[in-house]
N, C-alpha and C positions, 0 to 999 in steps of 0.2 A: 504494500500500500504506500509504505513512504519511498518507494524508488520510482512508483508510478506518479506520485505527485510532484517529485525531484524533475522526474522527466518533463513533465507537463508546465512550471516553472522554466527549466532551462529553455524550452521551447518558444514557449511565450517571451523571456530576454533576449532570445535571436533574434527573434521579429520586428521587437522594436526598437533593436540596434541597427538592425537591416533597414527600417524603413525611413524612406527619403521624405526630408521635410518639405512639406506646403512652402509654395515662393507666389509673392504678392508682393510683390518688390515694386511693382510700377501700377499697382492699385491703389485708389484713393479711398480708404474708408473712414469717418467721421462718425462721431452721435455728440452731436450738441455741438460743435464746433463747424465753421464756415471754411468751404474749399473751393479754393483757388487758383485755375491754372493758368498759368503765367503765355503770355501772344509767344512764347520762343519754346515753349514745355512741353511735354507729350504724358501721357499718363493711358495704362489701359484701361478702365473701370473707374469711373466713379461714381459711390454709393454714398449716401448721406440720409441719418436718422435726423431730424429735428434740427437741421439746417439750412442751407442754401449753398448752391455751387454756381460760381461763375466761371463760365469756361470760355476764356481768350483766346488760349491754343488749340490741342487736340487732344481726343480720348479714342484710341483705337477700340475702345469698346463701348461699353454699357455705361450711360446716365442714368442713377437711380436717386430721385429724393422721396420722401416720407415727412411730410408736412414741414414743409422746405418751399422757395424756388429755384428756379435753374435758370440764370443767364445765357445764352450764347452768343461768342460775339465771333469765334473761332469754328471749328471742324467739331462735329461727333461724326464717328464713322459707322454705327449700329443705333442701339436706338437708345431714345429720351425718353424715361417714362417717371411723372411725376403725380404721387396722391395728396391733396390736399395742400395745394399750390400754385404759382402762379409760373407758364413758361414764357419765357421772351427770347425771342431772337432778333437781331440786328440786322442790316441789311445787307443783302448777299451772303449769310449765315447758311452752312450747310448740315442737314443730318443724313445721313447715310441710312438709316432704319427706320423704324418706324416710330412716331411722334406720338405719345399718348399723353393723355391728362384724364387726373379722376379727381372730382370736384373743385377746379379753380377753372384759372382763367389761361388758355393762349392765347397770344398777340404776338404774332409773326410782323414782322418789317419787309419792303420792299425786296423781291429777288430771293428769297428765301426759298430751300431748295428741300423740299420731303424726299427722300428716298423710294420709301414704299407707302405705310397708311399713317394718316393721322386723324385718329380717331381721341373725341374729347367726351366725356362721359360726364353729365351734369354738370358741365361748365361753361363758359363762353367764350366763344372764338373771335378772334379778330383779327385780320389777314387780307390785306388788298390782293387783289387781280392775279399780282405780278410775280404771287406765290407757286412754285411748281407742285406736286404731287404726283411721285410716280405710279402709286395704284389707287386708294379710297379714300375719299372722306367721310368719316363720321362724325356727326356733333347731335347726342344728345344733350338739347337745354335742362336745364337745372328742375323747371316748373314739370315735368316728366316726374321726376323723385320727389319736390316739395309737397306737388299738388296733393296726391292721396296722402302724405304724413301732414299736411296742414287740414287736411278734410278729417283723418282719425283724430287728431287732438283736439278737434272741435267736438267731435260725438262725446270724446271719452269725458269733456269740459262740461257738456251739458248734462250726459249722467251723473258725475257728481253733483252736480247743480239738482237737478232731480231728485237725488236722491238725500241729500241734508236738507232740502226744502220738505219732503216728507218726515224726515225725521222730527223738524221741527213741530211741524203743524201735528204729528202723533203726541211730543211734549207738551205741546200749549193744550190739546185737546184735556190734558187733566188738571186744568187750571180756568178756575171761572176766570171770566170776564166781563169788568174791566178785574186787574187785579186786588185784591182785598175784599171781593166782593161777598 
């Protein structure tokens, strides 16, 4: 039993002598901090928790914010996808991927160049003519998602309302009136 777990041990320390570390050497990752890539810099990935990224230069890969926004003024070469946020690009700004937004706003600039989709999900777009798109637009408006969660909070407002206005008038029902009477 103890040569069999001796073995099971030494095995398991090979493994993880052998094994080759994660490299993210030219990734950008943040949480709570603002990233910045400089008009001369290159970076593959940049992901951002509860920040914003301005991108000057280029990201050979993936823009990701999470209630953040994302500047472009430089190259993304795949895609920009931001939730709870606002995307801007610059003019003649290019994305290489596809362009998403989930609940804020894009506002693209003159010459601005989509790759493939840019699809904005309860947000609002804004984008002259002179924008390219190499395969779909989508833009669901915001009132899409408000409109029924503004119509439930109404119901559920007036059931409670209903429902202490009975509670009341069952109270008072065991109390003459006027008071003292």
């Amino acid at each position: 039993m103890i040569q069999r777990m001796l073995g099971v041990c030494l095995l398991g320390a090979a493994l993880v002598a052998a094994a080759t570390p994660a490299r993210a050497e030219r990734d950008a990752v943040q949480f709570f901090s603002d990233i910045r890539v400089a008009p001369d810099a290159t970076v593959h990935d940049a992901v951002c928790f509860f920040c914003s990224v301005r991108l000057d230069g280029e990201t050979k890969g993936d823009v990701v914010v999470f209630f953040g926004n994302i500047h472009i003024a430089g190259k993304a070469d795949h895609d920009v996808v931001n939730f709870f946020g606002k995307v801007s690009a610059d003019d003649n700004a290019r994305i290489g991927g596809d362009l998403v937004g989930f609940f804020g706003m894009v506002k693209l600039g003159e010459g601005v160049s989509v790759g493939k989709d840019m699809v904005t999900m309860f947000g609002v777009v804004s984008a002259p003519e002179s924008v390219t798109v190499g395969h779909n637009r989508v833009a669901m408006p915001p009132w899409i998602f408000l409109g029924p969660l503004i119509l439930v909070a109404l119901v559920v407002i007036l059931i409670v309302h209903e429902y202490r206005a009975s509670q009341r008038r069952r109270l008072m029902r065991g109390y003459g009136y006027p008071p003292g009477a």
